[in-house]
N, CA and C atoms as an extended XYZ file, in Angstrom:
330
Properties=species:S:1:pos:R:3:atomname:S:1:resname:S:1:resid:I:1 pbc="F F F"
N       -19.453      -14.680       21.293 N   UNK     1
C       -19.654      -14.163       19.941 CA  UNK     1
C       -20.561      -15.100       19.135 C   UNK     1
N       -20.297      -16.402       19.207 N   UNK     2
C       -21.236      -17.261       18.383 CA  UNK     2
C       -22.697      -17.002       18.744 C   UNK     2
N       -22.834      -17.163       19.951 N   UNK     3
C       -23.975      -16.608       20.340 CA  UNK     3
C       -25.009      -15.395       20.362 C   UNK     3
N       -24.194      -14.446       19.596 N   UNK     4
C       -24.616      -12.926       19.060 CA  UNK     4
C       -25.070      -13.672       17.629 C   UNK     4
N       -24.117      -13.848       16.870 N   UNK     5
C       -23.567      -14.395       15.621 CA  UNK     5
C       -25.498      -15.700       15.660 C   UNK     5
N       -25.327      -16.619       16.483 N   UNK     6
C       -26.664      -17.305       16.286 CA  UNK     6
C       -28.152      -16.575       16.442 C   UNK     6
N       -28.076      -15.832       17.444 N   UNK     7
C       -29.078      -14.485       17.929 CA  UNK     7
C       -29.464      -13.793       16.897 C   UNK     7
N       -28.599      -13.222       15.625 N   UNK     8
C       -28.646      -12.400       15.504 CA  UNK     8
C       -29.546      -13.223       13.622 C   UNK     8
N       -28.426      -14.286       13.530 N   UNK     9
C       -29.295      -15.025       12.621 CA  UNK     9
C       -30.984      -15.439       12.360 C   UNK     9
N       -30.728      -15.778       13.820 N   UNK    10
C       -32.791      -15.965       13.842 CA  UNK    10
C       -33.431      -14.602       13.697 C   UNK    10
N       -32.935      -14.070       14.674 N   UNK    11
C       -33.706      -12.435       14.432 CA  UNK    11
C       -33.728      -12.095       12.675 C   UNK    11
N       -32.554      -12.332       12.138 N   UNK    12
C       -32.406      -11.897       10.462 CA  UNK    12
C       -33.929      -12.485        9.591 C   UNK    12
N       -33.591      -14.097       10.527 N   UNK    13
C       -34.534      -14.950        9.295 CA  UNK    13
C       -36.241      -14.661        9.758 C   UNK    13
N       -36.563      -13.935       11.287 N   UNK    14
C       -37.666      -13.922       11.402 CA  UNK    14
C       -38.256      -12.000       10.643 C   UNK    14
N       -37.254      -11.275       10.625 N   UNK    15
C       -37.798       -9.912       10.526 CA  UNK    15
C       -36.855       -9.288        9.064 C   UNK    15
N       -36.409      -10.639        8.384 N   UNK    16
C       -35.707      -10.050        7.313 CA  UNK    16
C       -36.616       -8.898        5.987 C   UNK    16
N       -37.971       -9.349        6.061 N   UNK    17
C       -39.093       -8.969        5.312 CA  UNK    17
C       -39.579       -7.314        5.611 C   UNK    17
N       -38.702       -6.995        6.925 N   UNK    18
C       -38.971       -5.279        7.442 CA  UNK    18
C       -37.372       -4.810        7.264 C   UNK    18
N       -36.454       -5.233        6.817 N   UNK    19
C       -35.704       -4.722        6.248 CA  UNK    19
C       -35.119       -3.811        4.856 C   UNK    19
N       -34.804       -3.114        4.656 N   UNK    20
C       -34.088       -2.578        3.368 CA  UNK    20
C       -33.345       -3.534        2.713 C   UNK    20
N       -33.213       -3.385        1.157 N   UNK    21
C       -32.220       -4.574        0.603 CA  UNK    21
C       -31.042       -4.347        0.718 C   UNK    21
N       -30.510       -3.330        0.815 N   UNK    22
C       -29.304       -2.852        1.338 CA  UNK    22
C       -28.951       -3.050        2.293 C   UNK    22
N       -29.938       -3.421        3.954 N   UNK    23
C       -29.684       -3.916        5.104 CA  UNK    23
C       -29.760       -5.724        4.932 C   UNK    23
N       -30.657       -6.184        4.057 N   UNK    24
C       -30.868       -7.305        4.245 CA  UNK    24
C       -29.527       -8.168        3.444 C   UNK    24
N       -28.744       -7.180        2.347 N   UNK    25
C       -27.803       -7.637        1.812 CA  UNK    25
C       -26.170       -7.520        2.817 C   UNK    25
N       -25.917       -6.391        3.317 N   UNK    26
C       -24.976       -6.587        4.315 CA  UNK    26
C       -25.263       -7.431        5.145 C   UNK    26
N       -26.623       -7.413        6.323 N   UNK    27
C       -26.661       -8.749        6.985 CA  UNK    27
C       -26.376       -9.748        6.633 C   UNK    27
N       -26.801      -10.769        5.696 N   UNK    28
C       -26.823      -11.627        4.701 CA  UNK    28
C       -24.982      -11.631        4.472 C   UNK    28
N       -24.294      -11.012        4.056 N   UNK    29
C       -23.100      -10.992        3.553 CA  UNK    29
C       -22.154      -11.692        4.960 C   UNK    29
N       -22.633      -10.389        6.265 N   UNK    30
C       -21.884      -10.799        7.447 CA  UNK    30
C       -22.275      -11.794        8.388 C   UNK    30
N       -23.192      -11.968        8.723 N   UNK    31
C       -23.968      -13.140        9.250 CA  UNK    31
C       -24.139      -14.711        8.917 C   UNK    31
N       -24.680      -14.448        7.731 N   UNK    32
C       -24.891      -16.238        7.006 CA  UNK    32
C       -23.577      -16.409        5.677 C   UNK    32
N       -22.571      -15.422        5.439 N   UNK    33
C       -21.950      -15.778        4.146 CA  UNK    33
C       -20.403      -15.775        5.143 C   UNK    33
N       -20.318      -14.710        6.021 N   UNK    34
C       -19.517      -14.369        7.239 CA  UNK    34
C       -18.466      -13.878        6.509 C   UNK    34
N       -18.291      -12.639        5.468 N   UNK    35
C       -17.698      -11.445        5.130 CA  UNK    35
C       -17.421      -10.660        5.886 C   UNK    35
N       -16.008      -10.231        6.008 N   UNK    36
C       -15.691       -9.047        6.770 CA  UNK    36
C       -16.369       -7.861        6.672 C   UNK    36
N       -16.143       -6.435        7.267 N   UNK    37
C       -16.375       -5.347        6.965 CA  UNK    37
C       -15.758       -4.989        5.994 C   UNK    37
N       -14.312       -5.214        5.686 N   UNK    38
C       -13.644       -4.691        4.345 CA  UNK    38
C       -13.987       -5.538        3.158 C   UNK    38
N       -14.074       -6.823        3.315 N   UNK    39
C       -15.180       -7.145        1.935 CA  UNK    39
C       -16.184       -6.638        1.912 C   UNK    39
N       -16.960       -6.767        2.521 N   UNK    40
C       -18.607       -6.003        1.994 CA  UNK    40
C       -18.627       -4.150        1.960 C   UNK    40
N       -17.444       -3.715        2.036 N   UNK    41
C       -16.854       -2.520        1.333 CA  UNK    41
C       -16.502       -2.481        0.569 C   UNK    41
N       -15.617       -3.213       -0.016 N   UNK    42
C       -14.962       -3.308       -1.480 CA  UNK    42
C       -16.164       -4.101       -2.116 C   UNK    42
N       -17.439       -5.038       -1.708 N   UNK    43
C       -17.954       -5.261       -2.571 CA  UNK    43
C       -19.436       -4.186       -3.350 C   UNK    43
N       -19.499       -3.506       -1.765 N   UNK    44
C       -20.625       -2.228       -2.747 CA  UNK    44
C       -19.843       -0.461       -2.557 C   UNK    44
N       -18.853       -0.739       -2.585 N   UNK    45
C       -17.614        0.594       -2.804 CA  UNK    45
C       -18.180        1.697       -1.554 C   UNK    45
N       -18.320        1.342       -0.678 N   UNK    46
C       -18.218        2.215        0.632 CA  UNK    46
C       -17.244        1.530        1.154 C   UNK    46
N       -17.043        2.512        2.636 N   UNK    47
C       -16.456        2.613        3.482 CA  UNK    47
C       -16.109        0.938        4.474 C   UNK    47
N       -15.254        0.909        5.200 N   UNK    48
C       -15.751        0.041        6.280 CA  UNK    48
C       -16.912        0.493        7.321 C   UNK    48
N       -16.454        1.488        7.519 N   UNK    49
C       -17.313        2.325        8.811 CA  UNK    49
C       -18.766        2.719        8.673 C   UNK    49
N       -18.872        2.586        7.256 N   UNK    50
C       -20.183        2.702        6.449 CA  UNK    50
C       -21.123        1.444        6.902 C   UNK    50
N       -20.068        0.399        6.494 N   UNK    51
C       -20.396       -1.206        6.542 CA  UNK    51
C       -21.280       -1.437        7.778 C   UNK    51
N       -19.967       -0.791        8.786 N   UNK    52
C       -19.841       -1.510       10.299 CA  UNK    52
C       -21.540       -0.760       11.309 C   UNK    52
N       -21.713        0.555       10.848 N   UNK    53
C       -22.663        1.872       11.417 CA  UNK    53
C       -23.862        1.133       10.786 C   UNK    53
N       -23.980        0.769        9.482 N   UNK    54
C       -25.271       -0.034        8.731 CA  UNK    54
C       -25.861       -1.281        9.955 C   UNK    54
N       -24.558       -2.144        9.892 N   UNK    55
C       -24.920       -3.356       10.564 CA  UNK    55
C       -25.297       -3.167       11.949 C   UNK    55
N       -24.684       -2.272       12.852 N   UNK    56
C       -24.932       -2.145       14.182 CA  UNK    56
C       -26.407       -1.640       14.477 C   UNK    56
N       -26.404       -0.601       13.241 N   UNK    57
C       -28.027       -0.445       13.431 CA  UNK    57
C       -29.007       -1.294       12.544 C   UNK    57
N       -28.760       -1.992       11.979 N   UNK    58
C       -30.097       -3.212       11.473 CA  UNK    58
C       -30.157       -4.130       12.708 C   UNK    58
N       -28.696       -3.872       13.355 N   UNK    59
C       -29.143       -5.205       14.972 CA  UNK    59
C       -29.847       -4.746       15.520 C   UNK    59
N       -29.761       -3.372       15.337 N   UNK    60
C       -31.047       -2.348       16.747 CA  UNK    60
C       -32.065       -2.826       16.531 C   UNK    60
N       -31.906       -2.331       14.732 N   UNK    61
C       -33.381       -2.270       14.627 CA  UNK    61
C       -33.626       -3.750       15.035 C   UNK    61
N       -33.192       -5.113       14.484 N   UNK    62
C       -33.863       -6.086       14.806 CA  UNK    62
C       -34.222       -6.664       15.997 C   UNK    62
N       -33.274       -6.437       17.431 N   UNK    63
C       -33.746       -6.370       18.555 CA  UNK    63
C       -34.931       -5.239       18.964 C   UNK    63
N       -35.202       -4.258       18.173 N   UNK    64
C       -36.153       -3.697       18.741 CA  UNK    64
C       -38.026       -4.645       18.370 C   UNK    64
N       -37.505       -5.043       16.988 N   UNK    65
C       -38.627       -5.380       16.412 CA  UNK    65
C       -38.979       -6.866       17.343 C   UNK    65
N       -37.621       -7.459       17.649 N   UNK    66
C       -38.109       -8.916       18.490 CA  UNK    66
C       -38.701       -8.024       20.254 C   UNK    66
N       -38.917       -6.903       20.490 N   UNK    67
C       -38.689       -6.291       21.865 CA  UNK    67
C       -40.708       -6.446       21.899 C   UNK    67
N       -40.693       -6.082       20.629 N   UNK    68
C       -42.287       -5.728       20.193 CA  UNK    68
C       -43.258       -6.677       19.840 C   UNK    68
N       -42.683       -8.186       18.861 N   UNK    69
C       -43.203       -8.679       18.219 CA  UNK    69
C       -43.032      -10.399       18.781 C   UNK    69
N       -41.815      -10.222       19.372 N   UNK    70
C       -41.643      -11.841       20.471 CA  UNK    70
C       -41.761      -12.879       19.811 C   UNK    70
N       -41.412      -12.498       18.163 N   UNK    71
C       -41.413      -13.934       17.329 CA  UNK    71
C       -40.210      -14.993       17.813 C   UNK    71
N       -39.074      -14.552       18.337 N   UNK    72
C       -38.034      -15.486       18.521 CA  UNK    72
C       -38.162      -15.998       19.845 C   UNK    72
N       -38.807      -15.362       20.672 N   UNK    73
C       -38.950      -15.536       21.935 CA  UNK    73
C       -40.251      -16.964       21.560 C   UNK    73
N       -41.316      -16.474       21.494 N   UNK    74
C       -42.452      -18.132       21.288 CA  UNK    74
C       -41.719      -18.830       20.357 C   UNK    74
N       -40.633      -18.750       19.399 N   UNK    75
C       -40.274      -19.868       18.578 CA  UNK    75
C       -39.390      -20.408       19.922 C   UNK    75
N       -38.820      -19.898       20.637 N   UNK    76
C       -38.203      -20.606       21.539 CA  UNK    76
C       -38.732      -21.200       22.503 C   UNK    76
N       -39.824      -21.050       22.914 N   UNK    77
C       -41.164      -21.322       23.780 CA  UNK    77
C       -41.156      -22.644       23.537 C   UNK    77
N       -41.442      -22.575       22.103 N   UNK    78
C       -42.196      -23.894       21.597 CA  UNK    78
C       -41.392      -24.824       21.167 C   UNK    78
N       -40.270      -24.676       20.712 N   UNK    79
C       -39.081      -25.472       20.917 CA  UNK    79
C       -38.709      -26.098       22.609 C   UNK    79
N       -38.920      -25.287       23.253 N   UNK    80
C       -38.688      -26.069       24.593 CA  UNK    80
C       -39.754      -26.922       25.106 C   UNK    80
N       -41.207      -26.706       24.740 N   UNK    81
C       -42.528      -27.493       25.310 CA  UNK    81
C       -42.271      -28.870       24.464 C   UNK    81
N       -42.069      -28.414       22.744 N   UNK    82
C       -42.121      -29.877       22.264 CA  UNK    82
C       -40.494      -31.138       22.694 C   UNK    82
N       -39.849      -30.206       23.287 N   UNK    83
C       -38.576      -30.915       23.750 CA  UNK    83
C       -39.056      -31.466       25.420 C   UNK    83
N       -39.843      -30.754       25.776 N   UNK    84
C       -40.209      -31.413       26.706 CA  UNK    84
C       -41.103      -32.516       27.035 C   UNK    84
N       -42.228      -32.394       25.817 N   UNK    85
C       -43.006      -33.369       25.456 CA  UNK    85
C       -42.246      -34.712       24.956 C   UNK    85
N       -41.777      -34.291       24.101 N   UNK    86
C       -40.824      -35.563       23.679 CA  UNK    86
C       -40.320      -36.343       24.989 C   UNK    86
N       -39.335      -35.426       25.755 N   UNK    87
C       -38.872      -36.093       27.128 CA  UNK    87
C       -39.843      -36.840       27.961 C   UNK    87
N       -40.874      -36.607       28.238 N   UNK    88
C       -42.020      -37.107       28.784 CA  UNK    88
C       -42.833      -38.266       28.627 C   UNK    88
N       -42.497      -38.222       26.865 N   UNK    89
C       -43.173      -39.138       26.248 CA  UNK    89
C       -42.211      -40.097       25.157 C   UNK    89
N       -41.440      -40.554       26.018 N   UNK    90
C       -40.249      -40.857       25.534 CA  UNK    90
C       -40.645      -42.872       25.407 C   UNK    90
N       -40.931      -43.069       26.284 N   UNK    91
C       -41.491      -44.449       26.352 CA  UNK    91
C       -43.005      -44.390       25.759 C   UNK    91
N       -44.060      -43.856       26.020 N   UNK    92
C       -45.507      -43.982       25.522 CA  UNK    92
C       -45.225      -43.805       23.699 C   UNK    92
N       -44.240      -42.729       23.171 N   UNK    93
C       -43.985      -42.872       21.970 CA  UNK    93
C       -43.751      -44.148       21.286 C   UNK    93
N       -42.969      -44.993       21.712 N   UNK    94
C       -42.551      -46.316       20.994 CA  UNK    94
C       -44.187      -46.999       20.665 C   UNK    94
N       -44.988      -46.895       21.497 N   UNK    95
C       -46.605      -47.879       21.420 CA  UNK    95
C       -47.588      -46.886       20.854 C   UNK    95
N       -47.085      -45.290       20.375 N   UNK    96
C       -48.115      -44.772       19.825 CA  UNK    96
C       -47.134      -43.708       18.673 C   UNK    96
N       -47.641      -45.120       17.879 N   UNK    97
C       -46.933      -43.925       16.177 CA  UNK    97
C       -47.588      -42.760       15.666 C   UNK    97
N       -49.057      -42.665       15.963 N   UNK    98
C       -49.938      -41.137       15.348 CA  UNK    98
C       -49.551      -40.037       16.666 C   UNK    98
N       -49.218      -40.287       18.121 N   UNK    99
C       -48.527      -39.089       18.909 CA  UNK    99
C       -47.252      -38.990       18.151 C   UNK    99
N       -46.917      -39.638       18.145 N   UNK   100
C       -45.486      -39.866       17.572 CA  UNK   100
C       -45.196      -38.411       16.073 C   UNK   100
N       -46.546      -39.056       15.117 N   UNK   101
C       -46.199      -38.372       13.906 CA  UNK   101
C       -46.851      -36.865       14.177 C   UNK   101
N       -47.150      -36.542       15.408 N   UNK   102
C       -48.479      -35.680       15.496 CA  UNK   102
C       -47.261      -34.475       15.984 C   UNK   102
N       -46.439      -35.068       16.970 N   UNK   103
C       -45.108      -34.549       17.503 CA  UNK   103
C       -44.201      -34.079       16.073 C   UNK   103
N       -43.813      -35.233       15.866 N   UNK   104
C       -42.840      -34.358       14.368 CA  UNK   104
C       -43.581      -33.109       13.586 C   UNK   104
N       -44.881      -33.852       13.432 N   UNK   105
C       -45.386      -32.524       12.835 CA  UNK   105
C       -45.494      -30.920       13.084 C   UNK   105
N       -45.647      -31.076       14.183 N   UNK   106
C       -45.456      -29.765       15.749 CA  UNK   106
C       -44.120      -29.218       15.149 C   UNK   106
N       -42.772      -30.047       15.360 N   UNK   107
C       -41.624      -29.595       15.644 CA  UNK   107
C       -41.680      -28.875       13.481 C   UNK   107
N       -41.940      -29.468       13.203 N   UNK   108
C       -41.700      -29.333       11.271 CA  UNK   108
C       -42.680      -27.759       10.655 C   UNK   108
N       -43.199      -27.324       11.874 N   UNK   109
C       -43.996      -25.876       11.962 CA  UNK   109
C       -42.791      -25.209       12.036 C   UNK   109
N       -41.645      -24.913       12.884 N   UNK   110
C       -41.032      -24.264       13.045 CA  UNK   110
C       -39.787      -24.102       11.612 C   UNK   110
């Protein structure tokens, strides 16, 4: 579940901008605030099932949009090259501070 729950966060923060505010506010509520279905019913006076049918399909939609657009996929790309770089350059770093700052800078894109 955490792992849906983390999945589902990045997907939010990369494609939140093709959402409805009404989708981007239930996400937001259940995801990053972590409100039940019966709070975020009692807080905009629908249903649970209302709640629950909203959210299942903003996940669609947002797995469809990462199916198309592979923003989470190269952010993960590039998280693993500069983790690998780092590993690599784990000793040459200590004798070179501009790779060094050139690296943070890389990782501070994301």
């Amino acid at each position: 579940m955490l792992e849906k729950t983390t999945r589902m966060n990045f997907l939010y923060d990369f494609y939140q901008a093709l959402l409805t505010p009404k989708q981007r506010s239930y996400m937001s509520l259940y995801y990053l605030d972590d409100y039940s279905l019966g709070e975020i019913a009692e807080e905009f006076d629908v249903s649970r099932q209302a709640v629950y049918d909203n959210i299942k399909r903003t996940e669609q939609m947002l797995e469809q949009y990462e199916e198309k657009l592979l923003l989470f996929q190269r952010f993960q790309e590039r998280q693993s090259i500069v983790q690998q770089l780092k590993n690599e350059l784990t000793g040459e770093l200590e004798t070179n501070n501009k790779l060094s700052s050139l690296l943070d800078s890389l990782e501070k894109l994301d």
